[in-house]
One Martini backbone bead per residue (centre of mass of N, CA, C, O) as a GRO file, in nm:
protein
  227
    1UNK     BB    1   0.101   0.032   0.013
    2UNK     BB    2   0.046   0.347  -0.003
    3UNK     BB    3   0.157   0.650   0.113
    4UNK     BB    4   0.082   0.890   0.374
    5UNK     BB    5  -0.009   1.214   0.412
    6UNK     BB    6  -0.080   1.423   0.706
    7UNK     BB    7  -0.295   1.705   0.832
    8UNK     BB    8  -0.347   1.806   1.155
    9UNK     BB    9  -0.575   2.034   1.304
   10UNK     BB   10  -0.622   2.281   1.576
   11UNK     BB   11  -0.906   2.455   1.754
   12UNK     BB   12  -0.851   2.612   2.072
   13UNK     BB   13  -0.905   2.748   2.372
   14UNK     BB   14  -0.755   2.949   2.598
   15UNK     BB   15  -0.773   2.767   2.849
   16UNK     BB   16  -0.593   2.539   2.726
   17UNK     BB   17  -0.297   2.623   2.672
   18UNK     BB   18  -0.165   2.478   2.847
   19UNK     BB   19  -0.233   2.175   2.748
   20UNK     BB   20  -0.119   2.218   2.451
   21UNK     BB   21   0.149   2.243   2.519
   22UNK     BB   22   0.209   2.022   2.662
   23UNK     BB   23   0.149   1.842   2.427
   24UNK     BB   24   0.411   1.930   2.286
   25UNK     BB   25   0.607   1.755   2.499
   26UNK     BB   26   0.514   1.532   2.493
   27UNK     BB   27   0.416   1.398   2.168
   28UNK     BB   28   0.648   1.385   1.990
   29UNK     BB   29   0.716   1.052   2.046
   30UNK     BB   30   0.431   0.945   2.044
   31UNK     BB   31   0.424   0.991   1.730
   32UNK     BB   32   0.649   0.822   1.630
   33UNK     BB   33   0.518   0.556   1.801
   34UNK     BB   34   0.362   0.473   1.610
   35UNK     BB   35   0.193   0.304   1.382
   36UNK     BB   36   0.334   0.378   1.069
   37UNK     BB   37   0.554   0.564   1.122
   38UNK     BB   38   0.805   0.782   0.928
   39UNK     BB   39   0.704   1.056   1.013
   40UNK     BB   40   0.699   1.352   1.252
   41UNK     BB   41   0.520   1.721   1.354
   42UNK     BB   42   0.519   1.932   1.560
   43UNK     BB   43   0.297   2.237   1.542
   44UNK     BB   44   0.297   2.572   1.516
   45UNK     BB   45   0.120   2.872   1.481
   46UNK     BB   46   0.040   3.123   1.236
   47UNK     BB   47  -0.122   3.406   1.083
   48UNK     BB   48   0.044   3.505   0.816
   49UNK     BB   49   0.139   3.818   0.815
   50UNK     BB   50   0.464   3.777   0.871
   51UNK     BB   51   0.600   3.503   0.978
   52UNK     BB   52   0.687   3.593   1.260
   53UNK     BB   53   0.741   3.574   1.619
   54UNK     BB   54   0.424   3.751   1.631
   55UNK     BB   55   0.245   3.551   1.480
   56UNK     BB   56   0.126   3.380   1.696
   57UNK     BB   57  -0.154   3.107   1.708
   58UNK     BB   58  -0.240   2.963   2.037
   59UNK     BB   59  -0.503   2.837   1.870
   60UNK     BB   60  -0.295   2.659   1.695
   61UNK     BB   61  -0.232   2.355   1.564
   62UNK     BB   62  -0.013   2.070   1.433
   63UNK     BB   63   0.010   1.795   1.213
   64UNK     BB   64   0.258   1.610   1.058
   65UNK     BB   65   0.236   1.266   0.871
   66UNK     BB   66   0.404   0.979   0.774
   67UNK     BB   67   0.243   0.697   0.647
   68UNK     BB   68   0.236   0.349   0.510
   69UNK     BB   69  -0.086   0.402   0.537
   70UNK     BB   70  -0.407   0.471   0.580
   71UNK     BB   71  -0.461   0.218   0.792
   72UNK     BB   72  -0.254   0.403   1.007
   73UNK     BB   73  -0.389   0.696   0.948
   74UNK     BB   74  -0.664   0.611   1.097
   75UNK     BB   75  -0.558   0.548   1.385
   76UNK     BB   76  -0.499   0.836   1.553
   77UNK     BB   77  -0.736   0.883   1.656
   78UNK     BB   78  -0.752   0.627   1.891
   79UNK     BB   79  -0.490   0.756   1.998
   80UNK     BB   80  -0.386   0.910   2.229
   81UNK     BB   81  -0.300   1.178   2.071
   82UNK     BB   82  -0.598   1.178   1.936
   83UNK     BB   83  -0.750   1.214   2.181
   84UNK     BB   84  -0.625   1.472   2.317
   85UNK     BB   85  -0.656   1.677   2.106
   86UNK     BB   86  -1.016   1.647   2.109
   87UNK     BB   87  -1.047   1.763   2.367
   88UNK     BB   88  -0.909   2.055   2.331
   89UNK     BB   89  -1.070   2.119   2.123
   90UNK     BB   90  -1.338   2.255   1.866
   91UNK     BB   91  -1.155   2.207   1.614
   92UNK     BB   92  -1.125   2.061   1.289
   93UNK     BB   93  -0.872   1.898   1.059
   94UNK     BB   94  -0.802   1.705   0.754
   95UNK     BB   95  -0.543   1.600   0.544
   96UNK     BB   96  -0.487   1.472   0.237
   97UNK     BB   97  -0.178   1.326   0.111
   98UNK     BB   98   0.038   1.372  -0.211
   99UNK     BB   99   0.358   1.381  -0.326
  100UNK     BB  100   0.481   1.564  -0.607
  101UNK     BB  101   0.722   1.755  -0.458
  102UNK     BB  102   1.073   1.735  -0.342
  103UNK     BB  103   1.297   1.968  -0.151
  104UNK     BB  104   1.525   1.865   0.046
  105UNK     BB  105   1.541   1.918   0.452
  106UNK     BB  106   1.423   1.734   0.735
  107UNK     BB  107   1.657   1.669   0.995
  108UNK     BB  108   1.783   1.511   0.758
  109UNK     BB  109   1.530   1.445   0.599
  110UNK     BB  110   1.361   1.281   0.357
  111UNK     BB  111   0.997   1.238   0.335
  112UNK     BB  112   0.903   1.329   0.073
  113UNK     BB  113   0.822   1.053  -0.162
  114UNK     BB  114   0.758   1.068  -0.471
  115UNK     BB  115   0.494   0.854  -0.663
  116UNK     BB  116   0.368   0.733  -0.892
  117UNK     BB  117   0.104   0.909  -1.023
  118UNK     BB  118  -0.139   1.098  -1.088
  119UNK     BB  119  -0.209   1.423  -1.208
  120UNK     BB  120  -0.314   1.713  -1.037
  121UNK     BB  121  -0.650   1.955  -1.104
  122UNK     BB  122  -0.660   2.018  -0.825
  123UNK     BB  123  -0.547   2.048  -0.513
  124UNK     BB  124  -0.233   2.230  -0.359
  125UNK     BB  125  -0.025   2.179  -0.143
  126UNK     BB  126   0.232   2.441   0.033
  127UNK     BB  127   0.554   2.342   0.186
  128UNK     BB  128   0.780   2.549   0.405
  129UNK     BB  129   1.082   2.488   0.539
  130UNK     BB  130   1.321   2.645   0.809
  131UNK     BB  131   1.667   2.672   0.910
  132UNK     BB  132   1.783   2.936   1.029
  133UNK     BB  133   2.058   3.147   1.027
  134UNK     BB  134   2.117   3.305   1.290
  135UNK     BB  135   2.301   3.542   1.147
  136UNK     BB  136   1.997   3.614   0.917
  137UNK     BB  137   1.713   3.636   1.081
  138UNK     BB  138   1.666   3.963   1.031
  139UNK     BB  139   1.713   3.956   0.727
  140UNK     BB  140   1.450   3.826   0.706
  141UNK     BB  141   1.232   3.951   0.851
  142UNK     BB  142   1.252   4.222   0.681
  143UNK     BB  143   1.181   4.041   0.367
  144UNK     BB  144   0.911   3.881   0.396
  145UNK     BB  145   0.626   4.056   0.425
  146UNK     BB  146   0.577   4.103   0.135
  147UNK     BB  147   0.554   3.810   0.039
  148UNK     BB  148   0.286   3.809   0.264
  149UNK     BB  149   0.114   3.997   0.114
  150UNK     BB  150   0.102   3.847  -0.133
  151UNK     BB  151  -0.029   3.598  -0.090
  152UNK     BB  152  -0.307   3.701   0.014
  153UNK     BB  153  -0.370   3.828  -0.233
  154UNK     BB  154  -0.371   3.571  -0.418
  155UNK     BB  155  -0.449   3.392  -0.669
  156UNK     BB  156  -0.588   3.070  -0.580
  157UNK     BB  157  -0.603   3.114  -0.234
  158UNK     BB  158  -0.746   2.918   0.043
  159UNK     BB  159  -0.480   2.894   0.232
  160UNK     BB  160  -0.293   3.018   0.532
  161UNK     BB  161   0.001   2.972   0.724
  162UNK     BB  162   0.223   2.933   1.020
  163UNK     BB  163   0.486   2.720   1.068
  164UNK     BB  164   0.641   2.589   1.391
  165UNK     BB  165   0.869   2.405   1.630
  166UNK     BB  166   0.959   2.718   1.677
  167UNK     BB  167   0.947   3.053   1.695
  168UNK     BB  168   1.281   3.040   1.643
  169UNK     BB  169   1.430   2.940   1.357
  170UNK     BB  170   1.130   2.807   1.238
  171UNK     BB  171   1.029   2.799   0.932
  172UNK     BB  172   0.701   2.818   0.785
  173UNK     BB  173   0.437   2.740   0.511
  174UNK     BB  174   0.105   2.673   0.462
  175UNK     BB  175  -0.072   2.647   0.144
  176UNK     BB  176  -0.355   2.665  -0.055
  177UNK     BB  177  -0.476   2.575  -0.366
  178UNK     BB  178  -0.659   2.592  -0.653
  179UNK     BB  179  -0.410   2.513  -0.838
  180UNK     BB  180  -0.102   2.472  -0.951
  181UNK     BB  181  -0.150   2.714  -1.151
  182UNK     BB  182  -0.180   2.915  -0.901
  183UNK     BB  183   0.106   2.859  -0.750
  184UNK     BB  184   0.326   2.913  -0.988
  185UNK     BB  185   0.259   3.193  -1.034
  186UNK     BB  186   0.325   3.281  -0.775
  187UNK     BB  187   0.651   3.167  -0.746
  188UNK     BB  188   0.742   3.297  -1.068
  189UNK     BB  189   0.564   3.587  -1.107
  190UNK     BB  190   0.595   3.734  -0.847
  191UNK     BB  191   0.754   3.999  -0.765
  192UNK     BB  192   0.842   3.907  -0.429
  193UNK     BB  193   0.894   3.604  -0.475
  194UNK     BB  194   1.137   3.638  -0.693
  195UNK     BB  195   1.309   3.853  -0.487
  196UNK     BB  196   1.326   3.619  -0.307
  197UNK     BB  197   1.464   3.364  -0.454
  198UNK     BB  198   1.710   3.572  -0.580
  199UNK     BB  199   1.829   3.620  -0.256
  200UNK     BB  200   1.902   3.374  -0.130
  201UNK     BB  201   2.220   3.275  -0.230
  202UNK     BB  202   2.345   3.546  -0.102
  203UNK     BB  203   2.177   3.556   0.220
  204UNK     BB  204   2.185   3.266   0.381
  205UNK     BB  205   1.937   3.223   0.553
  206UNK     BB  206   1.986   2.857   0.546
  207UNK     BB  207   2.061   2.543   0.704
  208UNK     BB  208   1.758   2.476   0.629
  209UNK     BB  209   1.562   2.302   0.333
  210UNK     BB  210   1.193   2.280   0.233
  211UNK     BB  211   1.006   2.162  -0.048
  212UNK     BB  212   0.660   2.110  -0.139
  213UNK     BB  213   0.409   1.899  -0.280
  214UNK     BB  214   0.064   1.842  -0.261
  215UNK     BB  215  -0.213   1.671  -0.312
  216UNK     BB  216  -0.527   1.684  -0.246
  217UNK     BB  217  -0.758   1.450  -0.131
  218UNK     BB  218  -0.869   1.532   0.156
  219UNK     BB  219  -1.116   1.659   0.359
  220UNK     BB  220  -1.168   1.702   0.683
  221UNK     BB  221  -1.422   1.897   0.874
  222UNK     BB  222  -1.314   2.188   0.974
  223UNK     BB  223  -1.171   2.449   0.749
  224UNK     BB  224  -1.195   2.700   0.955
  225UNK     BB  225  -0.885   2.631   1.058
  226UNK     BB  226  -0.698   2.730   0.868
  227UNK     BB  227  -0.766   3.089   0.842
   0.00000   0.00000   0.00000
């Protein structure tokens, strides 16, 4: 049976905050020792307005994890981390996914290894993840605005926020776009997005880096906690 990737998103309320904090010390472990996982990260996120460490939306968590089978990945729900999550939230969503292209390295890991399978004129999920070098952090983050106030704007994006390991330091991003087409268009075409691209190989922004996409196979749950 073929690899998924699912990304679970959580929406608590504040009074959780604690809980949710908690379980992010926990489960970190517990979460890559289910049954079927090949990796797996558990991710705090930003409301996307500028993708710093200012942006911090701590009523919002999130799962992502690539499991050997989707009957691996249907276990979550009912595994010790998916019922602590679920008593937590007030709502939530699963995204299921197939990746269609990945560069770069997470934690010194490949994870999303495409595989041969029809492309797809549907909905995709880009996933970007960074672990800034110490000394280029403040201009990155001078750097970025332009190209996060871009994003908002952009034509056929459904969903985006930020994501990351820890506030500082571990940036990454995820969006929804309504087709390839409309991902592509704003990635090489957007004039802030690409002198932000144009920038990357002299400003030395990242001591580790990866790009991923892939195809939404599946929405389950309540979309509006992806906004």
């Amino acid at each position: 049976m073929a690899a998924l990737t699912t990304l679970h998103v959580w929406r608590v309320p504040r009074r959780a905050l604690g809980g949710a904090m908690l379980r992010m010390a926990l489960d970190r472990r517990r979460v890559r020792a289910l049954p079927g996982v090949r990796f797996a990260k558990l991710l705090g996120t930003g409301t996307g307005a500028t993708f710093g460490p200012g942006d911090a939306d701590l009523t919002r968590w999130a799962a992502l994890t690539v499991w050997d089978s989707a009957a691996d990945a249907a276990g979550f729900a009912g595994s010790t981390v998916g019922r602590a999550w679920a008593r937590l939230s007030t709502a939530s969503a699963r995204l299921d996914l197939r990746p269609l292209h990945s560069r770069g390295t997470w934690s010194g890991r490949t994870p999303f290894v495409p595989e041969n399978g029809p492309k797809t004129d549907g909905q995709v999920l880009a996933l970007t993840r960074a672990r800034l070098a110490p000394a280029r952090t403040l201009t990155f983050w001078r750097a970025i605005p332009p190209v996060a106030a871009a994003l908002h704007e952009a034509e056929g994006v459904l969903s985006r926020f930020g994501v990351g390991e820890a506030p500082i330091g571990w940036q990454g991003t995820i969006s929804v776009w309504r087709s390839t087409a409309d991902l592509m268009e704003f990635a090489y075409r957007h004039p802030e997005h690409r002198a932000a691209i144009a920038r990357t190989p002299t400003a030395r922004w990242y001591a580790e880096e990866l790009f991923a996409r892939f195809a939404v196979l599946d929405v389950a749950g309540e979309r509006a906690v992806l906004d």
